[in-house]
C-alpha positions as CSV (number, residue, x, y, z in Angstrom):
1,X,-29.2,-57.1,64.8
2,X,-31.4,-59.4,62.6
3,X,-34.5,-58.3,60.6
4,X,-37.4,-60.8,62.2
5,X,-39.2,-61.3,58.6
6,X,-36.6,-62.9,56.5
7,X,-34.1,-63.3,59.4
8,X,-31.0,-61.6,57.6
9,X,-28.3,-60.4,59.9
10,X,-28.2,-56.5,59.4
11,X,-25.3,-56.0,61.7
12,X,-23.1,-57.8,64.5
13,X,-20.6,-56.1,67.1
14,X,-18.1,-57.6,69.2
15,X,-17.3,-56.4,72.5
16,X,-14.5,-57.0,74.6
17,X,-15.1,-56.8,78.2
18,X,-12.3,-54.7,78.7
19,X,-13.4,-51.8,77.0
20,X,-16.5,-51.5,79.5
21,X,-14.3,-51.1,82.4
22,X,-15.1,-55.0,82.8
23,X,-18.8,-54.5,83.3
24,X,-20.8,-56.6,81.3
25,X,-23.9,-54.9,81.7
26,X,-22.2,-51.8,79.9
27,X,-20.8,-54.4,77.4
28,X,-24.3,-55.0,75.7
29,X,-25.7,-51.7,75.6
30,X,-22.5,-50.2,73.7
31,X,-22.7,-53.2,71.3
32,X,-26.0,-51.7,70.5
33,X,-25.0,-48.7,70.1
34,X,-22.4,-50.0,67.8
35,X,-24.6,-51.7,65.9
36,X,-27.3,-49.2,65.4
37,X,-24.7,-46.9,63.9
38,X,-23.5,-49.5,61.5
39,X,-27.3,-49.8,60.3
40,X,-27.6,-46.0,60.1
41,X,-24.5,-45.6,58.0
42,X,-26.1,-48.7,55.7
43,X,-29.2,-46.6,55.2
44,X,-31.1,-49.1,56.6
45,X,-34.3,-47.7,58.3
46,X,-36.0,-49.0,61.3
47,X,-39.9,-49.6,62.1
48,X,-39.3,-51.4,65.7
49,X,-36.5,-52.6,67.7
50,X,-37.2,-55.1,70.1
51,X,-34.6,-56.4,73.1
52,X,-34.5,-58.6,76.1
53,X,-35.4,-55.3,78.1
54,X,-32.1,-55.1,79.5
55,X,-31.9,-51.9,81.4
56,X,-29.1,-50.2,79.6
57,X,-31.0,-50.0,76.7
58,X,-34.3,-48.9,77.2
């Protein structure tokens, strides 16, 4: 995740493959997940989140 204004990274999860049954699909949307936690826990709070509009997601 990256804030758009000054283009910081606020957070960056790796997933492997394997632990979304090899979908990748599945792959993206728990790395979201992942990484909207990690900006939760930093206090960080959120005006807008914008995506490719993958499915999982919305």
């Amino acid at each position: 995740m990256m804030n758009q204004a000054d283009k910081t990274i606020l957070a960056l999860e790796i997933v492997d493959k394997r632990e979304t049954g090899l979908k990748s699909g599945v792959m993206e949307a728990k790395g979201f997940c992942r990484a909207m936690e990690a900006v939760k826990e930093a206090g960080i709070t959120l005006k807008e989140v914008v995506t490719d509009a993958n499915l999982q997601i919305s």
